[in-house]
C-alpha positions as CSV (number, residue, x, y, z in Angstrom):
1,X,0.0,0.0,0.0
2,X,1.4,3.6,-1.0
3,X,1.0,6.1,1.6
4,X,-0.7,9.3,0.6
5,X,1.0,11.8,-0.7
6,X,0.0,15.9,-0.2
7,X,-1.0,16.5,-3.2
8,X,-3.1,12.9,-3.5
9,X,-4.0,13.6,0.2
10,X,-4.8,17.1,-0.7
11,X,-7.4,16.1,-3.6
12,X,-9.5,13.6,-1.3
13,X,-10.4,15.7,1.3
14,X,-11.5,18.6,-0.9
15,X,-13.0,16.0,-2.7
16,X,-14.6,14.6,0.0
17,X,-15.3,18.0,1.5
18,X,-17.0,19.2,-1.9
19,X,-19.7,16.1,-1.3
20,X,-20.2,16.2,1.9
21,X,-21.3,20.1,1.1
22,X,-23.4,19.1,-1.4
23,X,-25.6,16.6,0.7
24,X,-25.8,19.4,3.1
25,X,-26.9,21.8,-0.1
26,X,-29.2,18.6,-0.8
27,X,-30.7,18.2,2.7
28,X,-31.4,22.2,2.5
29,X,-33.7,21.9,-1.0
30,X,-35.1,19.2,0.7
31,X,-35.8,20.8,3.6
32,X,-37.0,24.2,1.5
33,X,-39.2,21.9,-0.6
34,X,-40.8,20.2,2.8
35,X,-41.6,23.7,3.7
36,X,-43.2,24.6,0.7
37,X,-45.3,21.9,0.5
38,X,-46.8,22.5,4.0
39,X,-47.2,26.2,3.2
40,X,-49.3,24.9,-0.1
41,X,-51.6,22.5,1.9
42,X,-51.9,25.7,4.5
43,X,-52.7,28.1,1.6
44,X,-55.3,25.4,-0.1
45,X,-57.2,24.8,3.5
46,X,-57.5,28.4,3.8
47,X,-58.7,28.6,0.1
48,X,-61.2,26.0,1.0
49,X,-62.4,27.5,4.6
50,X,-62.5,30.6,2.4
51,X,-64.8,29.4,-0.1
52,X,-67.4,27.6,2.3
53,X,-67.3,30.7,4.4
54,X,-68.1,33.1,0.9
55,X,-70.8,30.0,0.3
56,X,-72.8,30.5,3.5
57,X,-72.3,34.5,3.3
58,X,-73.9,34.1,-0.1
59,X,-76.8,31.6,1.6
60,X,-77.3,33.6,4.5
61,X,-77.9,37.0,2.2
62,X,-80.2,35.2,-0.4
63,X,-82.2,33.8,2.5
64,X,-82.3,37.8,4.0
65,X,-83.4,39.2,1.6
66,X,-85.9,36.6,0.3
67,X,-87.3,37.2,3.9
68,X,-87.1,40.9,3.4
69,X,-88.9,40.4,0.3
70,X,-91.9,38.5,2.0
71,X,-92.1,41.2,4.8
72,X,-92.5,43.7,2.1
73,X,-95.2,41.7,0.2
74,X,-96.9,41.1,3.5
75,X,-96.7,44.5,4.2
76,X,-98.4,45.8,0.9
77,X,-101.5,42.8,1.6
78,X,-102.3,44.0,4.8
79,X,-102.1,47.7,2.8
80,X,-104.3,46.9,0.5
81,X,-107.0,45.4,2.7
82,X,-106.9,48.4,5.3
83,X,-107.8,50.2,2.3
84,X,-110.6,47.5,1.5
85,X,-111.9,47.7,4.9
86,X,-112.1,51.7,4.6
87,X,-113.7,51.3,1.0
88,X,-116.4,48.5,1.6
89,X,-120.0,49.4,1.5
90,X,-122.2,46.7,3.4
91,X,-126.4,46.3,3.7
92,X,-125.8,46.8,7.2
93,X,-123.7,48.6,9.9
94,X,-123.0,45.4,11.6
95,X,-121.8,43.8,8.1
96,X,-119.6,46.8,7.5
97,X,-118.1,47.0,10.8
98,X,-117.5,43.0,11.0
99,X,-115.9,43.0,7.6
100,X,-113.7,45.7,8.3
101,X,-113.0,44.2,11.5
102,X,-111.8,40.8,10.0
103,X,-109.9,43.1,7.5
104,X,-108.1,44.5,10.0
105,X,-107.3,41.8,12.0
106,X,-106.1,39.9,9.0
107,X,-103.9,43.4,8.4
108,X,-102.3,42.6,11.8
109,X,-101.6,39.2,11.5
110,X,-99.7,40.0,8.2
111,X,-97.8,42.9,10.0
112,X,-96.9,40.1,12.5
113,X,-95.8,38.1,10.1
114,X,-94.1,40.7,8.5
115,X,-92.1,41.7,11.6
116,X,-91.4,37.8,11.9
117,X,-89.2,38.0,8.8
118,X,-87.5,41.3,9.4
119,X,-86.2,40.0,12.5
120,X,-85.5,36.6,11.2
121,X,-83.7,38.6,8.7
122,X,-82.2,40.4,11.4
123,X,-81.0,37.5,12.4
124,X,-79.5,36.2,9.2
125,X,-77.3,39.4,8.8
126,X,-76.0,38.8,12.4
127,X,-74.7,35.4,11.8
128,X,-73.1,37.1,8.7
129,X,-71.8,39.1,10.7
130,X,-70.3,36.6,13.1
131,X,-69.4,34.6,10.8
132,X,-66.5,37.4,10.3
133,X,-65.4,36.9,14.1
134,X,-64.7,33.2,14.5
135,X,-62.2,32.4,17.4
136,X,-59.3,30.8,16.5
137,X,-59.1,31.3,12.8
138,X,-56.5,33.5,11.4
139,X,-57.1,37.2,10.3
140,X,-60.5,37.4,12.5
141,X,-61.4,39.2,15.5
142,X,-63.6,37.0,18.0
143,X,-66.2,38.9,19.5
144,X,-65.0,39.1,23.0
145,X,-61.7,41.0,22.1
């Protein structure tokens, strides 16, 4: 066996040197590329929680203002029979009063109603509104602080 000489000696250990830098540079992309993996699968969750959340926004509007839109109807029926209560000519006194009694009391009930969906509306725009203020998810304010 020859011993090593310097310049033989020399040339392994850079040699040597020059791969064990490289696995190192290896383990770093591998490392980087880990990294950026995770942060994808993060960014897609988020994407995802982002889009349901946008879904029920959309639901919980549609469903507000199709109660919003019934409260108005209601409110325009119970107009219109105030206005056939103060109109309506009967034989009798009685007849007319009764009439425009049940009129009215139908009127009531659909201002009831009506009240019904505005707050149920109400309440529609408040979940959307807390939907905003989640605890524990990123880049929202919970409602206590």
């Amino acid at each position: 066996m020859d011993p090593l000489t310097p310049e033989l000696y020399d040339g392994e250990v850079a040699s040597k040197v020059r791969e064990a830098a490289l696995d190192g540079r290896e383990r770093d992309a591998d490392a980087r590329d880990r990294a950026a993996d995770l942060r994808d699968d993060v960014a897609a969750m988020r994407e995802d929680r982002l889009d349901r959340r946008e879904a029920a926004v959309d639901a919980l509007l549609a469903r507000a203002d199709e109660r919003d839109r019934l409260a108005e109807l209601r409110d325009r029926r119970a107009e219109q029979r105030d206005r056939a209560a103060a109109n309506r000519i009967s034989p009798t006194v009685e007849e007319e009063r009764a009439a425009a009694a049940m009129d009215r009391g139908r009127s009531d009930v659909d201002r009831f109603a009506s009240g019904v969906d505005r707050d149920r509306s109400a309440e529609d725009r408040a979940a959307l509104l807390a939907l905003g203020r989640e605890p524990g998810v990123p880049g929202t304010r919970s409602v206590s602080g």
